[in-house]
N, C-alpha and C positions, 0 to 999 in steps of 0.2 A: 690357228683356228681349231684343229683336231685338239690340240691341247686343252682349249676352253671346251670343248665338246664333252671330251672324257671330264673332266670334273661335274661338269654339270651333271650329268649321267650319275655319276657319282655319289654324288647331293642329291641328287633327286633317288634313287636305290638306298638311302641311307632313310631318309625322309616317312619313306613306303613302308623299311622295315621298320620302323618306329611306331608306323602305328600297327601295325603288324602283331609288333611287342607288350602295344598295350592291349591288345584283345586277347592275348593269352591267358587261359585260365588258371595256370599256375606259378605264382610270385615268388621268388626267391629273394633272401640276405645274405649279406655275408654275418656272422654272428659276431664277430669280436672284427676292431678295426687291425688288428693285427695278423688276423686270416686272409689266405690265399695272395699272399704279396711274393712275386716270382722277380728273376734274373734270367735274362738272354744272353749268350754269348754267339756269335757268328761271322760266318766271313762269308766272299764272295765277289763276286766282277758286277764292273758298271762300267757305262758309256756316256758321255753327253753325246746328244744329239744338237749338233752347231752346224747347220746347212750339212745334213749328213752324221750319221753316226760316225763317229772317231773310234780311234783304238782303244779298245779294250781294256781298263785298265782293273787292279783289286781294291777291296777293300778291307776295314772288319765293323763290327758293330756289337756295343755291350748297351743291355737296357733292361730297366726298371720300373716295374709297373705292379696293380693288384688287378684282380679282378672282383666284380663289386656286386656281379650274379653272373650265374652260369652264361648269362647273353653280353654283358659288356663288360667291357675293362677300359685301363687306361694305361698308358705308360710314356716312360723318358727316354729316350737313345740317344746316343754318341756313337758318331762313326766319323769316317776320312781314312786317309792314307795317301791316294795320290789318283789325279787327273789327269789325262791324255786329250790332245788338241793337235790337229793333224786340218793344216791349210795350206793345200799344194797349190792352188790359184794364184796363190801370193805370193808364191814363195817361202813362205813360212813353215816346210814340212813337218817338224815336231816338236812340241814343248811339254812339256811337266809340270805340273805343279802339286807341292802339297797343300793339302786343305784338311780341316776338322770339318764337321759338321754335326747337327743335332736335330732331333723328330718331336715333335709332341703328339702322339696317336692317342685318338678314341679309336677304342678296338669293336667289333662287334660278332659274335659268334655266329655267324648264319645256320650252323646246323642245329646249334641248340635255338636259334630261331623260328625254323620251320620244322623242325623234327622233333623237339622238347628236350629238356634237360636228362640226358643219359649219363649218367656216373663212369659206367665202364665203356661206354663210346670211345671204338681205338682211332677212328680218321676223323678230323674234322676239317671243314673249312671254317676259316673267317676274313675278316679285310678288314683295315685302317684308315684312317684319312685325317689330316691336321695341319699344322704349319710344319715349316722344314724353315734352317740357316743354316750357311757357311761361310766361314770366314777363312781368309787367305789372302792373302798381299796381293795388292793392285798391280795390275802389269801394264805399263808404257809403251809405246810404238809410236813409231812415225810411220806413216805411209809416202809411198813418192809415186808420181807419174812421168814415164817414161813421154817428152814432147813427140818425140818420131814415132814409135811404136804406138803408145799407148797403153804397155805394160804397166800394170801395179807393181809395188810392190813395197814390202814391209820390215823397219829394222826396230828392233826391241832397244827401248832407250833406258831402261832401270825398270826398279818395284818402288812402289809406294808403300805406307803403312799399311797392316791388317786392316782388311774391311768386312763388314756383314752384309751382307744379301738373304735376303729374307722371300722366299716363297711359298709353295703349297706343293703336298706331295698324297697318295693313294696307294692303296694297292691291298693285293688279297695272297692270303696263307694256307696253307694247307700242313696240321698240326698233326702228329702220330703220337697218339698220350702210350708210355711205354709202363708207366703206374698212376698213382693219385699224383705223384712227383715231376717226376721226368718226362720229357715229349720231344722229338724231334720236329724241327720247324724249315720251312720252305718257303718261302717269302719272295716274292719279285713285287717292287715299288716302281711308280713314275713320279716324276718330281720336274715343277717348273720354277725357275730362280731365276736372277740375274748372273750373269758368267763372272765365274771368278776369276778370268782371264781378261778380264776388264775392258780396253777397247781396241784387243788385237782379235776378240771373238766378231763375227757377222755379226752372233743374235747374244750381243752384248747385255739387253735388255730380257729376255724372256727365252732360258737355254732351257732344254729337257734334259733330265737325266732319265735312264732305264738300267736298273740296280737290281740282281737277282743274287741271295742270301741263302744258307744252309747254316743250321746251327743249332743249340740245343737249350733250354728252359728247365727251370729247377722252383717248383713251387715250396717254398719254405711251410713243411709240417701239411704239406700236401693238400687236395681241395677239401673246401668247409663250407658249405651251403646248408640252408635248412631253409624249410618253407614258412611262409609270411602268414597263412592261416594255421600253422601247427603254433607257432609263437602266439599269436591272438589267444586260440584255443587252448593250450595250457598254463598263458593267465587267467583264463577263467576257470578252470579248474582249482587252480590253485586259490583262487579267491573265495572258490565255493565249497571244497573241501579241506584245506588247509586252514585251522584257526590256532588262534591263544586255547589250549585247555586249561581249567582253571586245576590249581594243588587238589580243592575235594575230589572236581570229578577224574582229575586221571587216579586219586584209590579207588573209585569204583567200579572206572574198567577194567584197573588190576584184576580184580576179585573175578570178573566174568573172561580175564583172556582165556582159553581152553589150551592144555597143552599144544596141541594139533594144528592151535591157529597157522594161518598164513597173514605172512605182511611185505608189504610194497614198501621198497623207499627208493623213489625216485632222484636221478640227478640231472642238472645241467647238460648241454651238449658240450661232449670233449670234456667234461670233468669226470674227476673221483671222488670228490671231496663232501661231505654229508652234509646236507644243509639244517637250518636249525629246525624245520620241521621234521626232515628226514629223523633229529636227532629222537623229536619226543615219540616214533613208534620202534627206534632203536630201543629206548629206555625202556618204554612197557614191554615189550619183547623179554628185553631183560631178566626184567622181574619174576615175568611169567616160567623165563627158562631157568629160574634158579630156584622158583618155587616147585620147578619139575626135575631134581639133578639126575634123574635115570634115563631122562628123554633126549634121545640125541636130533642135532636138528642140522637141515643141509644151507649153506649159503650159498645162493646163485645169481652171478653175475649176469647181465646181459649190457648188449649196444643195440645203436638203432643200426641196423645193417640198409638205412637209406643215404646215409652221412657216411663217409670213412672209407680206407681199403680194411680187406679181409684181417689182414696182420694188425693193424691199428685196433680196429673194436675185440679182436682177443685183448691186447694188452689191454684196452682200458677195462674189461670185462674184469680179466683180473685182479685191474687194481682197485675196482667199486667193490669185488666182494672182500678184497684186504682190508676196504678202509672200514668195512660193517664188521669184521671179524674183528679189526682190533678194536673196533668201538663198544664189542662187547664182551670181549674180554677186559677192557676199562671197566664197565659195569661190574663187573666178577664172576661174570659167566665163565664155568671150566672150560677150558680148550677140548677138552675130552670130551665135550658137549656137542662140537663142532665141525664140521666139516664145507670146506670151500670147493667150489665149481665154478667154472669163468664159460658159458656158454656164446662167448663172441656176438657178432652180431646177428642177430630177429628180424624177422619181417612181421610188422604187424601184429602180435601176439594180443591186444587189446583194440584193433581197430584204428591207433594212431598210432605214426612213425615214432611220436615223441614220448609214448608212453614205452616205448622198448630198452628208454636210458633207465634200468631199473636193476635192483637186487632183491630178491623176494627170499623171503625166511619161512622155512616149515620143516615141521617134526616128520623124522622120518618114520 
C-alpha cells in the first residue's frame, strides 16, 4: 500500500509541476536535434525489500538521454549486476542472483522549475519517473510442511528460462554541473516489479527495490538552449530587414558607403559560417574598403554570452571574425587593411540575446 502511495504522490507532483511549467514566462529549445544529448555512467548499492529489506547488494548503471529544455529531458538506462534475497523463516538464508535490468525516465528539472533557467547554476535538483524491467531466470522451489511441527520450509528445484518483469520505478537527483559539460550525479530510485526470484520470493508479485547511485554525466558539445521568443523575433527581423538587393541598387549604395561606415553581419547560434545575406554587406564593405586602401579597419567578433561557457563563445568569437576576414580578403581587400578581435561573449549590446551572434566592421 505505501508503495501505491508513493507513486501516486509522484504522479500527482509531476502533474502540479506541469502546469507549473506552462505558466512560465520564459520558453526554451533545444536548437539543433543533435544538442544537449548526454551519457551517464555510475554505480552503487540496492536492496529489494521482500517482507524486509535483504542484504545489500551493488550495482552499475550506463544511460543515454537529451535534454529537450532546460526543464525536461529523457533518457535510456541499463543497469544489473546482482540481487541478494535473504529468508531465514524458511530456511532459505541466502541466494544470489544476477539480473540486467533497464529504465525509461522522463526527467524533470525542478530547479530550473521553480527558480528559472540559470546557465551557471552549480546544484541542482531533479527527479524521474517511468517503467523499469528485469530480466533473470526463473527460480523453482518446492516448499514442504513439517506434519508434527508445522515448520516450513524450502528447497530450490532448478532455474527456468530468462524472464521479464516489468514495473515502475521514481526517484529524485541532485546534480553538481562542474561546466557546460561535466556534472556529478546523486540519485536514489524506488522501483516496484515482480521478483526475479520468482516463487521462492513472499512478495513474488509486487517486490521494491531501494537503489542509491553516484556517478558522472558528460554533455556532448555541452549545454545549447536559446529562447523561443528570440527565435520568433529574429525571423522577423530577418524578414523585415533582410532582402534580394537588386545588381543597380547595390552600385548606388556603393557610391554613398562612407569610409567610416560600420556593418553588422550576423550569424546563426553556435555557427561561423556567413550566410548569404551576411555575404552581400561583406561584399559592399568590400568595395567601400578598397575604394579606401589607406583606411584601416577593425573586425570584431562577438557571442551571445546567454548561450555557451566562457571558453566556447571566445573560440566561436574568433572563428566569425576569421570567417569575415577571409571573406574579405576573397573580395581583395589588403590584409594590411585589416585587423581581427574576437570579443567572446556580450550581454545584450543591442537589447536582444540573439543579436550579440555578430561581427561588426569599422574604420578605425
Amino acid at each position: 500500500m505505501k508503495y501505491k502511495f508513493l507513486t501516486l504522490s509522484l504522479l500527482l507532483a509531476g502533474a502540479c509541476a506541469t502546469m507549473n511549467a506552462q505558466s512560465t514566462k520564459d520558453n526554451y529549445y533545444t536548437p539543433k536535434w543533435s544538442d544537449n544529448i548526454f551519457i551517464s555512467v555510475g554505480g552503487g548499492i540496492h536492496s529489494i525489500n521482500n517482507d524486509g529489506f535483504n542484504k545489500i547488494a551493488p550495482h552499475f548503471s550506463i544511460s543515454l538521454g537529451k535534454l529537450i529544455t532546460p526543464t525536461w529531458g529523457v533518457r535510456a538506462q541499463v543497469n544489473g549486476l546482482t540481487q541478494h534475497l535473504c529468508m531465514q523463516d524458511v530456511q532459505y538464508y541466502k541466494h544470489n542472483k544476477n539480473f540486467i535490468g533497464g529504465n525509461i525516465d522522463a526527467m524533470i528539472n525542478l530547479s530550473t522549475l521553480f527558480a528559472g533557467a540559470n546557465p551557471s547554476r552549480f546544484f541542482e535538483v531533479y527527479g524521474f519517473i517511468g517503467p523499469t524491467i528485469s530480466v533473470a531466470k526463473s527460480q523453482n522451489a518446492k516448499y514442504t510442511i513439517d506434519a508434527t511441527t508445522g515448520k516450513q520450509s524450502v528447497a530450490v528445484t532448478g532455474d527456468d528460462d530468462l524472464k521479464a518483469r516489468i514495473g515502475a520505478s521514481a526517484g529524485l537527483g541532485l546534480k553538481f554541473n562542474i561546466n557546460s559539460k561535466w556534472a556529478i550525479d546523486v540519485e536514489a530510485r524506488g522501483a516496484i516489479a515482480p521478483s526475479i526470484f520468482g516463487n521462492i520470493s513472499d512478495h513474488r508479485k509486487a517486490e521494491g527495490t531501494g537503489m542509491l547511485t553516484a556517478g558522472v554525466s558528460y554533455i556532448f558539445g555541452g549545454k545549447k538552449f536559446a529562447k523561443v521568443e528570440d527565435r520568433v523575433v529574429e525571423k522577423e527581423v530577418i524578414k523585415e530587414v533582410v532582402r534580394e538587393v537588386p545588381k543597380e541598387v547595390v552600385k548606388e549604395v556603393v557610391k554613398e558607403v562612407p569610409s567610416a561606415a560600420e556593418v553588422a553581419i550576423f550569424f546563426k547560434i553556435g555557427k561561423a559560417k556567413i550566410s548569404p545575406e551576411g555575404m552581400v554587406n561583406v561584399q559592399l564593405m568590400a568595395k567601400a574598403m578598397k575604394a579606401n586602401p589607406n583606411t584601416k579597419y577593425k573586425i570584431a567578433g562577438f557571442a551571445d554570452k546567454a548561450t555557451g561557457s566562457a571558453s566556447f563563445n571566445q573560440t566561436l568569437s574568433e572563428k566569425r571574425a576569421q570567417a569575415v576576414y577571409d571573406a574579405l580578403v576573397a573580395e581583395g581587400v589588403k590584409e594590411s587593411q585589416l585587423e581581427k578581435v574576437a570579443m567572446g561573449g556580450t550581454d545584450n549590446m543591442f537589447g536582444k540575446n540573439y543579436l550579440n551572434r555578430v561581427v561588426i566592421l569599422e574604420a578605425k
